[in-house]
PAZAPA-4460 file (N, C-alpha, C; in steps of 0.05 Angstrom, whole numbers, plus 32768, in hexadecimal, padded with zeros to 4 digits):
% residues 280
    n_x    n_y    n_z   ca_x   ca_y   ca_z    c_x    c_y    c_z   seq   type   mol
   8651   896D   864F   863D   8970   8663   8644   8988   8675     1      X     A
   8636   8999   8678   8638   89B7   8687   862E   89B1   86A4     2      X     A
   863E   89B5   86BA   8631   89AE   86D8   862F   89D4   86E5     3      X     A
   861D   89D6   86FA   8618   89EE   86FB   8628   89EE   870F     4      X     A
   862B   8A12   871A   863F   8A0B   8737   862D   8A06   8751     5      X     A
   863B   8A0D   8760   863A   89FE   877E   861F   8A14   8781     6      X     A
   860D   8A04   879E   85EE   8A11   87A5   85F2   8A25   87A8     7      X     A
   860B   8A33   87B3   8602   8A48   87C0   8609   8A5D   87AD     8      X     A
   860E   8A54   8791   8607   8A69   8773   861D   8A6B   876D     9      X     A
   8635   8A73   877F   8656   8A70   877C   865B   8A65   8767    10      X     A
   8671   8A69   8754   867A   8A60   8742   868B   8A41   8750    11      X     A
   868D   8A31   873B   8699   8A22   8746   86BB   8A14   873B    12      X     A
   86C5   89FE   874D   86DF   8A02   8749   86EC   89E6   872D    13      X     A
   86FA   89EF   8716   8706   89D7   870F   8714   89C7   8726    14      X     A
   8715   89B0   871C   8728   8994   872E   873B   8999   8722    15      X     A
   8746   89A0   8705   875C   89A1   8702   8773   89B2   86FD    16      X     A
   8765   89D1   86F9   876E   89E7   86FC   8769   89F3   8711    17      X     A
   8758   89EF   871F   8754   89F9   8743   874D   8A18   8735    18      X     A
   8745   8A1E   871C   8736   8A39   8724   8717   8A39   8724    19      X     A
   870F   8A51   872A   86F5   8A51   872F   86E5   8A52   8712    20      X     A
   86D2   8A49   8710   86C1   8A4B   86E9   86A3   8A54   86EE    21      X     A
   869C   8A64   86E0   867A   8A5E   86E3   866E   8A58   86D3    22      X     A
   8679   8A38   86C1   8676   8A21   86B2   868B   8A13   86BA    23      X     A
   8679   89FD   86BF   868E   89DD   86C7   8683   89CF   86B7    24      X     A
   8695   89BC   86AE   8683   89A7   8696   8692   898A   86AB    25      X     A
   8687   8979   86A5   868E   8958   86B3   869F   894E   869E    26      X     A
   86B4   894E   86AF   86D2   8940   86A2   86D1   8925   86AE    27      X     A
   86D4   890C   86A2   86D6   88F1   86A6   86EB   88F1   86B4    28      X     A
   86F4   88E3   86CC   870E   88DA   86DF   871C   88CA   86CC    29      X     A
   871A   88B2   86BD   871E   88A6   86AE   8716   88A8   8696    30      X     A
   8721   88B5   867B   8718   88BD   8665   870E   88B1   8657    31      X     A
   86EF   88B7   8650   86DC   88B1   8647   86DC   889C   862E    32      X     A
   86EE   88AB   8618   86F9   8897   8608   870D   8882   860A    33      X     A
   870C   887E   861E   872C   886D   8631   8722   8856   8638    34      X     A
   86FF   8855   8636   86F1   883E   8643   86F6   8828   862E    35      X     A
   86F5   8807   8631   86F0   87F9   861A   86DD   87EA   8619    36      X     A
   86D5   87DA   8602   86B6   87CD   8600   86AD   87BF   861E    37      X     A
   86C5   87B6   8622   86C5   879E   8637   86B5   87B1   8653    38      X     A
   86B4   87BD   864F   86B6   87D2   8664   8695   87C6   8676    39      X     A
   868C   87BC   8687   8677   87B4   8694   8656   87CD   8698    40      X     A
   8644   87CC   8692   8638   87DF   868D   8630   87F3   86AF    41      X     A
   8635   87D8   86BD   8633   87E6   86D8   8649   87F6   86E7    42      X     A
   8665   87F6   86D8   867A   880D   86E5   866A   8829   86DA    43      X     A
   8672   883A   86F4   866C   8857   86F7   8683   8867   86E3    44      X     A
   8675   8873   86D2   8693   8881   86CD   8693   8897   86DE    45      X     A
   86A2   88A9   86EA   86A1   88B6   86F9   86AC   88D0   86EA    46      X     A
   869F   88E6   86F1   86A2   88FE   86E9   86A9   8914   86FA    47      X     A
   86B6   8928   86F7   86C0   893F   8712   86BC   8954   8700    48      X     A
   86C0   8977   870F   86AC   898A   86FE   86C7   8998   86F2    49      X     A
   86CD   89A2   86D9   86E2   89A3   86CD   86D8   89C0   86C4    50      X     A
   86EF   89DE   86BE   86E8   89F1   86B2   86E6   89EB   8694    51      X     A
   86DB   89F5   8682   86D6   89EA   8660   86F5   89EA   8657    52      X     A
   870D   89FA   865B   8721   8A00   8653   872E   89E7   8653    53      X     A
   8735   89E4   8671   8741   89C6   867D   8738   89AF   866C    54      X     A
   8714   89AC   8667   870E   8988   8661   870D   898E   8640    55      X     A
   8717   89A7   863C   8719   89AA   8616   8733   899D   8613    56      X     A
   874B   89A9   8617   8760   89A2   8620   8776   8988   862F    57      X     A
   875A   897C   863B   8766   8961   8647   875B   894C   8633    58      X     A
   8741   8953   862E   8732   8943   8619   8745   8945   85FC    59      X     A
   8757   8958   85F0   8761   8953   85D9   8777   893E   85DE    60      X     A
   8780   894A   85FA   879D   8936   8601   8791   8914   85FA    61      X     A
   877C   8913   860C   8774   88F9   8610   876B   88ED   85F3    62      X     A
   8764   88F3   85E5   8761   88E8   85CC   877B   88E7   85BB    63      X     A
   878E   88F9   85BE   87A1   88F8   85B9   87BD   88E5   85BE    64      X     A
   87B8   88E0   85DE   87CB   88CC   85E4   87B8   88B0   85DF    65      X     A
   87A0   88B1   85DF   8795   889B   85DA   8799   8887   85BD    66      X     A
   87A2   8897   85AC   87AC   8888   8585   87C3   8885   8591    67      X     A
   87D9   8896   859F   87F5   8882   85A0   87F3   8870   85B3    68      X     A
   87E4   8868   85CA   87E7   885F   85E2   87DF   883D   85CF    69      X     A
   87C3   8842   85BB   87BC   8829   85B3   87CE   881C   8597    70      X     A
   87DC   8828   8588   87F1   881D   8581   8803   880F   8592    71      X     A
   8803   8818   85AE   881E   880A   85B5   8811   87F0   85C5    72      X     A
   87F7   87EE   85CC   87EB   87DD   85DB   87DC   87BC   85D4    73      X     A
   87E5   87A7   85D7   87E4   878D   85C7   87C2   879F   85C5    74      X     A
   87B8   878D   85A3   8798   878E   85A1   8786   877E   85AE    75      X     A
   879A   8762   85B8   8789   874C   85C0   877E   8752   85D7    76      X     A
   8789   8764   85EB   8781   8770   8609   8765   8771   860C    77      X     A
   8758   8761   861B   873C   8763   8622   8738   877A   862F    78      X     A
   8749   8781   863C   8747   87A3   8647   874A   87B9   863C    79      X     A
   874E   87AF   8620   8750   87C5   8608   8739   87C3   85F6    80      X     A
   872E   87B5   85FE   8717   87AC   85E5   8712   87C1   85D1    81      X     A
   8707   87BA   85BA   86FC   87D6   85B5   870B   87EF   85AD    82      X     A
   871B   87F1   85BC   872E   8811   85B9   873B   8815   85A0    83      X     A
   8748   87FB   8597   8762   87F9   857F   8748   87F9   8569    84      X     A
   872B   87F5   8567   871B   8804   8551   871B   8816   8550    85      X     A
   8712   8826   8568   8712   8844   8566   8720   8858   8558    86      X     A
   8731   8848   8565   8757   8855   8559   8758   8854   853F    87      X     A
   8750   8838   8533   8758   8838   8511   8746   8853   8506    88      X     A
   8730   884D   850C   8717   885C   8506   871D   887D   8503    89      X     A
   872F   8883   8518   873D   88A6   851C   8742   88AC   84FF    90      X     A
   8755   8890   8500   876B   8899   84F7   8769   8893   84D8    91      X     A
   8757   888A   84CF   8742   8888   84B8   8747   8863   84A8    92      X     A
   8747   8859   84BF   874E   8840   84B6   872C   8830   84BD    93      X     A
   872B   8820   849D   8709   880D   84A1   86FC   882C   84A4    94      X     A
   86F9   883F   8499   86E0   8852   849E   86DE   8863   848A    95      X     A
   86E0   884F   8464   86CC   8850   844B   86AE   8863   8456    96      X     A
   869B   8857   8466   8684   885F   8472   8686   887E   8474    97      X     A
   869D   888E   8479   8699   88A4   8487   86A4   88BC   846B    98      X     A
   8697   88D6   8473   8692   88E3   844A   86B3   88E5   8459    99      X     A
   86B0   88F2   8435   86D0   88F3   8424   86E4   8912   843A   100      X     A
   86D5   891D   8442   86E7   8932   844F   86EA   892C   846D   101      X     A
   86D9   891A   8474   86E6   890D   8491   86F9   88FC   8488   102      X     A
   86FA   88ED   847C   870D   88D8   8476   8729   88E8   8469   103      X     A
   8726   88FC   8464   873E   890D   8459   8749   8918   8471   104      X     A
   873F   8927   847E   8742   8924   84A0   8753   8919   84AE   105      X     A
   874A   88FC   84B0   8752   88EA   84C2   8766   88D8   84B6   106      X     A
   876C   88DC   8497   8784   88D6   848C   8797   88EA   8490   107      X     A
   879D   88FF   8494   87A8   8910   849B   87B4   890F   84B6   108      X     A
   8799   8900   84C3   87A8   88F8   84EE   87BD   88E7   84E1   109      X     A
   87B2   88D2   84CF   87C4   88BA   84CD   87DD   88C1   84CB   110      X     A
   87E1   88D9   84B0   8802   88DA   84A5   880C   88E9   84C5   111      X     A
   87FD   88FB   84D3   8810   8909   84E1   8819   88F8   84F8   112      X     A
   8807   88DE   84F8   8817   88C9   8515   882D   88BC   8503   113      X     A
   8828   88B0   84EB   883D   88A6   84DA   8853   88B3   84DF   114      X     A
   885A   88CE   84DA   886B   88DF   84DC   887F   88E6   84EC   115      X     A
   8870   88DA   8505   887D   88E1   851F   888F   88C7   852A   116      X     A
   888A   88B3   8519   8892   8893   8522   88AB   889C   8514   117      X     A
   88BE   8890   8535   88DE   888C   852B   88E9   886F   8533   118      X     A
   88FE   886C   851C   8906   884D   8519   890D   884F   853A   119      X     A
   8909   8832   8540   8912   882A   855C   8928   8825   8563   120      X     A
   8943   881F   8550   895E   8815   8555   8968   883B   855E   121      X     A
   8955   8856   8554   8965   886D   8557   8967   886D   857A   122      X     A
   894C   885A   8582   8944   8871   859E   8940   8859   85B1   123      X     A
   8950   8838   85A7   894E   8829   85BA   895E   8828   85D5   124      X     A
   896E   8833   85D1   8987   8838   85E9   897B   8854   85FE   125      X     A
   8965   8869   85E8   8963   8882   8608   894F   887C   8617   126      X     A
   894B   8883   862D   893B   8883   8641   891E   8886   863D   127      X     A
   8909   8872   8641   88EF   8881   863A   88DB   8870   863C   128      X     A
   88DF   8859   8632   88D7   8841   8628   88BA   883D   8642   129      X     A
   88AF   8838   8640   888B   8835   8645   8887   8815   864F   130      X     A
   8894   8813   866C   8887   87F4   866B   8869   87EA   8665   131      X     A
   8868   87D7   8657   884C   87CC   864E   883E   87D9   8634   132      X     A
   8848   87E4   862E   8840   87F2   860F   8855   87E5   85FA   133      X     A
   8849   87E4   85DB   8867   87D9   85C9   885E   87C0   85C3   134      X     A
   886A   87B7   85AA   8873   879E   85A4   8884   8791   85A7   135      X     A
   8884   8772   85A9   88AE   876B   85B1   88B6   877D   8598   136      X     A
   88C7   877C   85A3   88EB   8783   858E   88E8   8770   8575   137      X     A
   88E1   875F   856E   88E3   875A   8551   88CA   8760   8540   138      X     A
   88B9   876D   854E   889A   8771   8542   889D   8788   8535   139      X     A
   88A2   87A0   8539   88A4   87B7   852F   88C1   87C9   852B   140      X     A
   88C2   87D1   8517   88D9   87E0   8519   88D7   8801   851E   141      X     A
   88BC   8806   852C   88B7   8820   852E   88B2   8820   854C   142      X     A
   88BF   883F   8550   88B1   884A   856E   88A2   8865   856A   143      X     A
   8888   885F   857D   887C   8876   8582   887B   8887   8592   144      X     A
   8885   88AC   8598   8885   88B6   85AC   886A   88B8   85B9   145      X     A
   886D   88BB   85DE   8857   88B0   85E7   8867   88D3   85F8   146      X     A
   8862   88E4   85F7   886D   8904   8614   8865   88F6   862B   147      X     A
   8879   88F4   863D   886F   88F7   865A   8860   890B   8662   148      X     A
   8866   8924   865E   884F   8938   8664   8835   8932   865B   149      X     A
   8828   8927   8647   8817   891A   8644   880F   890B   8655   150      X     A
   8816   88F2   8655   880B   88D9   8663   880F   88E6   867F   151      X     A
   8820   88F4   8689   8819   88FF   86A5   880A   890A   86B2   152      X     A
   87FC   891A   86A1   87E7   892B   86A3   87CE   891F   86A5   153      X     A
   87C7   8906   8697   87B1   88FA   8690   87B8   88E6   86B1   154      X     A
   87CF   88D6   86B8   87CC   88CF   86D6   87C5   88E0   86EA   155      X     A
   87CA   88FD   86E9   87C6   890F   86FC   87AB   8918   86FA   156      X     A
   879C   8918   86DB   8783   891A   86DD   8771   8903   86F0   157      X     A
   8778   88EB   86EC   8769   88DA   86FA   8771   88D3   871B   158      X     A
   8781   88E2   871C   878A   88DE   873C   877C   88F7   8746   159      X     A
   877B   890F   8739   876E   892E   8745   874B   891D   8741   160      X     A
   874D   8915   872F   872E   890D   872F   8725   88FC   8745   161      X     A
   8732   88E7   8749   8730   88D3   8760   8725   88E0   877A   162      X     A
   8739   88EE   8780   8737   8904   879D   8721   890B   8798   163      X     A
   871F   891E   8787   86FC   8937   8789   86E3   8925   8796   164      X     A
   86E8   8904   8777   86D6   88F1   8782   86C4   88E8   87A5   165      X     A
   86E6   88DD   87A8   86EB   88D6   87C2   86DE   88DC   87E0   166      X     A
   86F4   88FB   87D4   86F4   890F   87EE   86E4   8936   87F0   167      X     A
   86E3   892D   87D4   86E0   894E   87CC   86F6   895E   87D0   168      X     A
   870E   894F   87C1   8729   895F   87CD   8733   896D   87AE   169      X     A
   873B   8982   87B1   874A   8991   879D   875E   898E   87A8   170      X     A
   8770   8989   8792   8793   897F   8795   87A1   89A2   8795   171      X     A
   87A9   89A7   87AE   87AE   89C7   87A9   87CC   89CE   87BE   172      X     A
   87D4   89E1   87BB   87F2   89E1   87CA   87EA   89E7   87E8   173      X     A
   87F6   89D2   8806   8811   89CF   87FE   881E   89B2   87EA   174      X     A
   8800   89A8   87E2   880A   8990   87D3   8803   898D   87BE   175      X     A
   8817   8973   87B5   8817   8975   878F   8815   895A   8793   176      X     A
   881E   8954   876C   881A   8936   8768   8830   8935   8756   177      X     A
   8839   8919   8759   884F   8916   8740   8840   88F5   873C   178      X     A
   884B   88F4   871F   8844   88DB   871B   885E   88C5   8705   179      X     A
   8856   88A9   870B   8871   88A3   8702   8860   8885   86F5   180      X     A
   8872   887B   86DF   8868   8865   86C5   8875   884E   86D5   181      X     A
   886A   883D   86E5   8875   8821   86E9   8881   880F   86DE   182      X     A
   888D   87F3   86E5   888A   87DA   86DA   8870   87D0   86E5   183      X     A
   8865   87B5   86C8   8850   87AE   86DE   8853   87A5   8702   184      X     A
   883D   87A6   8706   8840   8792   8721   8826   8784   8726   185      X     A
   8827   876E   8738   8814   8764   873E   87FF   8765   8753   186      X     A
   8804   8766   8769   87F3   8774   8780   880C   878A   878E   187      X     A
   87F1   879B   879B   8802   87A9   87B7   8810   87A1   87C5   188      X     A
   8828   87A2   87CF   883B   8799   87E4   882B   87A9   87FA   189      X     A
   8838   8792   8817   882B   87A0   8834   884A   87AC   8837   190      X     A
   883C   87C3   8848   8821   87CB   885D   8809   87D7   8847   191      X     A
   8804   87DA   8831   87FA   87EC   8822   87E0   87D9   8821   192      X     A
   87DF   87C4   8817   87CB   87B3   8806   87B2   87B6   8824   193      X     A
   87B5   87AA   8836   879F   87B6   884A   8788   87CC   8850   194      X     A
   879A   87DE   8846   8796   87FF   884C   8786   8808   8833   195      X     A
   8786   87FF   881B   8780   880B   8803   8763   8805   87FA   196      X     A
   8758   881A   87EA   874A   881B   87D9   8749   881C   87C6   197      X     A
   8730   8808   87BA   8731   87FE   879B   8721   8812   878B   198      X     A
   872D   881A   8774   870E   8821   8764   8714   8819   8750   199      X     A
   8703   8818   8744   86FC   87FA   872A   86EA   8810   870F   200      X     A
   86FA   8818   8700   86EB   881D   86EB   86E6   880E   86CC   201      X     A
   86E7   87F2   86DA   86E6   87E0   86C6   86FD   87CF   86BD   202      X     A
   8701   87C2   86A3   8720   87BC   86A1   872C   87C6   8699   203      X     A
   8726   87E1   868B   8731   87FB   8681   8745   8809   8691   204      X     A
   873C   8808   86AC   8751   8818   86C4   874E   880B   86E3   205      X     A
   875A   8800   86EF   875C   87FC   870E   876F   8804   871C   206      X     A
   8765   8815   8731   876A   881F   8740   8771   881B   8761   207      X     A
   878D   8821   876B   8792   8822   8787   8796   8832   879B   208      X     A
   8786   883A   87AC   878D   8851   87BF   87A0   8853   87D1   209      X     A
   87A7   885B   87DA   87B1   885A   87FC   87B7   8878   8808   210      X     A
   87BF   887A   881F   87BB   8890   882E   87CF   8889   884B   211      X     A
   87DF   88A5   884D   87F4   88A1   885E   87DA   88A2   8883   212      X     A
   87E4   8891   8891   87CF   8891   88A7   87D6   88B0   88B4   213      X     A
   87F3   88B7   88B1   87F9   88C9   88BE   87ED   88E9   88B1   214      X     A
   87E7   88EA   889F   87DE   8907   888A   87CC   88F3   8879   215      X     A
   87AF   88F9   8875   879C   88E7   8863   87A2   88F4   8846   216      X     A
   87AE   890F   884B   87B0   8916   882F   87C9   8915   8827   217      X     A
   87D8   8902   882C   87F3   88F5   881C   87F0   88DD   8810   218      X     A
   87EB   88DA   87F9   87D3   88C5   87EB   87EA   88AD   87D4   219      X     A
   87E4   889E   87CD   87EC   8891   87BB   87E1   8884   87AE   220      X     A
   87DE   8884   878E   87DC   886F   8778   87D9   8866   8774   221      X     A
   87D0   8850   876A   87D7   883B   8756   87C2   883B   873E   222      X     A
   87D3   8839   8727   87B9   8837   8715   87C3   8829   8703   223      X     A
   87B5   8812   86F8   87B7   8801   86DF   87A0   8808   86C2   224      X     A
   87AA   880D   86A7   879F   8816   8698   87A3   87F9   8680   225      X     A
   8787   87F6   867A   878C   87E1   866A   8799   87CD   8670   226      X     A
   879E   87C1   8684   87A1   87AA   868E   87C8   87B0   8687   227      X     A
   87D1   87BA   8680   87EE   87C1   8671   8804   87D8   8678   228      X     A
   87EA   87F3   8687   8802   880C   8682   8803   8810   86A3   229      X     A
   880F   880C   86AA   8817   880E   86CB   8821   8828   86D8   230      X     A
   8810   883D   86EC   881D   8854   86F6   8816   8856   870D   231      X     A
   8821   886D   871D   8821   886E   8734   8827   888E   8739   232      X     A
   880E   8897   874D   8816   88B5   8750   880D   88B3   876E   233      X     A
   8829   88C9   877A   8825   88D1   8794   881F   88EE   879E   234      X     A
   880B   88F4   87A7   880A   890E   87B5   8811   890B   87D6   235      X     A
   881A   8927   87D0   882F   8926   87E1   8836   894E   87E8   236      X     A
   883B   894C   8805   884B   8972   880B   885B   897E   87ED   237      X     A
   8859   898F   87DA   8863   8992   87CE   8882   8990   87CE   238      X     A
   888C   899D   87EA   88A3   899D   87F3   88B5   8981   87F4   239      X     A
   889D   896B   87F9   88A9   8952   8804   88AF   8941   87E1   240      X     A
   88A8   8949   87D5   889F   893E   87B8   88B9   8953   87AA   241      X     A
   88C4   8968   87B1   88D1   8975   87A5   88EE   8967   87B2   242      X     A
   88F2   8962   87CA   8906   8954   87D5   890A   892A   87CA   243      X     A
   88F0   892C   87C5   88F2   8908   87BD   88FF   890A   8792   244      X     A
   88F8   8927   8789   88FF   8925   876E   8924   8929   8777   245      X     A
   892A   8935   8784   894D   8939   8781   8957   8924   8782   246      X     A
   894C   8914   879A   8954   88F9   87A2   8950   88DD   878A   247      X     A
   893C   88DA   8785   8935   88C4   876A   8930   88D4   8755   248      X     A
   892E   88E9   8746   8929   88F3   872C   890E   88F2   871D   249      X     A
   8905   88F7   870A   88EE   88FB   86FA   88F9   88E1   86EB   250      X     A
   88E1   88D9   86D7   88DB   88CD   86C8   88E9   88DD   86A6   251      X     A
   88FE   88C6   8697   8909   88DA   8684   88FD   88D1   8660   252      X     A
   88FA   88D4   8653   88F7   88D3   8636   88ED   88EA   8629   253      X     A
   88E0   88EA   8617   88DA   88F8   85FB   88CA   8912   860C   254      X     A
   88CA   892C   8609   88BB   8941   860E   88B1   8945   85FD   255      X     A
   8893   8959   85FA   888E   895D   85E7   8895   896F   85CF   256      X     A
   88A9   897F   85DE   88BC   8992   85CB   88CF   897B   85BA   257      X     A
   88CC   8968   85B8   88E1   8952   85A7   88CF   8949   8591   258      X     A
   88B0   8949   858F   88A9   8948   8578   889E   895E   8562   259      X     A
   889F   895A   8552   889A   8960   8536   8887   895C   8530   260      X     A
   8870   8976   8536   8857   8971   852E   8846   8964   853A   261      X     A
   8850   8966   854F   8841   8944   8561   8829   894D   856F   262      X     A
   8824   8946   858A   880D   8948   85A1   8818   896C   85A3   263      X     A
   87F9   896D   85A5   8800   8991   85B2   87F4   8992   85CC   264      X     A
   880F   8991   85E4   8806   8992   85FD   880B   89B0   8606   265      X     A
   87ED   89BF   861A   87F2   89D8   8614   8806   89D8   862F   266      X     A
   8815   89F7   8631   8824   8A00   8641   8820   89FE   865D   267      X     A
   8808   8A01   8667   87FD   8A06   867E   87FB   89DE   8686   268      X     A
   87F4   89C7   8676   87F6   89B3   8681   880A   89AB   8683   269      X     A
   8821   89B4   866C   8837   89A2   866A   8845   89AF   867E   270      X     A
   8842   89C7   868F   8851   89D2   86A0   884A   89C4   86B7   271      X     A
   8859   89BE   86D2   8855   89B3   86E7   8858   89C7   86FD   272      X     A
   8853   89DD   86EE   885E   89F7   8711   8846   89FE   8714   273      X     A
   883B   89FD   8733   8825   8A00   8735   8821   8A20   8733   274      X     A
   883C   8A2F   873A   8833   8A4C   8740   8820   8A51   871E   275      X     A
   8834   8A47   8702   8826   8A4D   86ED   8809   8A42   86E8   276      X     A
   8804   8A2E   86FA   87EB   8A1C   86FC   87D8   8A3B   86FF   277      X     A
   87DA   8A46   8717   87CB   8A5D   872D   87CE   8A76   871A   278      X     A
   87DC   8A77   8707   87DC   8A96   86F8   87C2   8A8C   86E1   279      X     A
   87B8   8A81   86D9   87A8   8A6E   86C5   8788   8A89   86CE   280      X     A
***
């Protein structure tokens, strides 16, 4: 979907590259294929105005992390409804129905996720592990790489999207966002749970706001995906976010330079420097 720019003829700005386009297409806050059956017909999906480059690009990711995300995700999830078809369907499983050179295709997605699965006793001991995704330990003897740069990008999409929503805010320096993979939890701890806002895109994703009283644009997180994948992103002074990583560290496992053939995340997302963001 192509959105035109702003009245006064001006080209207008991506939410997620912050440059200017004179084509914006409507990028979903929550990815479009991310939704599941269950999904209520009255949630809004919500859309923000994206340059074609960006929602080409985020849209491959998202379909991309979406076949490993639903391997690792129980099927029974009412918040998944739906999705773990889709997925077989990619990947050419139950889809006789479809001619012989799509299905050659999509057997081809199959071998190259096959390919990338490493036994789990190699990679049970390093760092990485995905609370709420997976089977127990005696169900499978395979692991699937899931890039943080990936799944980070796709939190930061829905948190930059949130704002535009919100506030009409572009996430731009002196502040950034980092984002980090939880354990579950169950509600907000106070002082927070008072203060926050909900947004509800079904049972596919729920959402928690909050906002420092002292700077409205020091914001925080919460987002639940599929009732299972738990994150949390804070914006924040770049500076102050660069002093909180020395202190507690990043988030560590698999990059995408560790697979073989795997997700192709391009340079410009998987990078987190904004100056390279602004040369774009």
């Amino acid at each position: 979907m192509k959105l035109s720019g702003s009245k006064n003829g001006q080209p207008g700005r991506c939410v997620h590259c912050l440059r200017s386009s004179e084509v914006l297409e409507a990028d979903h806050v929550f990815p479009n294929s991310w939704y599941p059956d269950s999904t209520p017909a009255t949630i809004q999906r919500w859309t923000v105005p994206s340059c074609p480059e960006c929602n080409r690009k985020l849209g491959q990711l998202e379909k991309d992390l979406l076949i490993r995300l639903m391997l690792c995700v129980d099927p029974k999830l009412e918040a998944a409804s739906g999705l773990h078809t889709k997925v077989f369907r990619s990947l050419g499983i139950d889809a006789d129905d479809l001619p012989k050179r799509e299905q050659a295709i999509r057997a081809k997605l199959r071998e190259r996720v096959k390919s990338e699965m490493i036994p789990k006793d190699t990679v049970s001991e390093l760092p990485g592990k995905i609370p709420g995704l997976g089977p127990s330990d005696a169900e499978s003897p395979w692991s699937l790489p899931i890039p943080w740069a990936g799944l980070s990008i796709i939190i930061e999409k829905i948190v930059r999207g949130c704002e535009y929503r919100l506030r009409q805010r572009y996430i731009e320096l002196p502040y950034g966002i980092r984002t980090f993979v939880d354990q579950p939890y169950d509600v907000l701890r106070e002082p927070y749970e008072s203060a926050t806002t909900t947004i509800d895109f079904g049972p596919g994703c729920r959402i928690k706001r909050v906002f420092a009283r002292e700077d409205p644009d020091v914001v925080l997180y919460w987002i639940i995906i599929w009732g299972t994948l738990y994150s949390h992103a804070r914006i924040d002074l770049e500076s102050e976010l660069i002093v909180a990583e020395k202190l507690f560290g990043r988030s560590e496992g698999i990059s995408p330079s560790d697979l073989q053939g795997g997700m192709s995340i391009s340079e410009y997302l998987r990078s987190f420097n904004q100056d390279d963001m602004n040369k774009r």
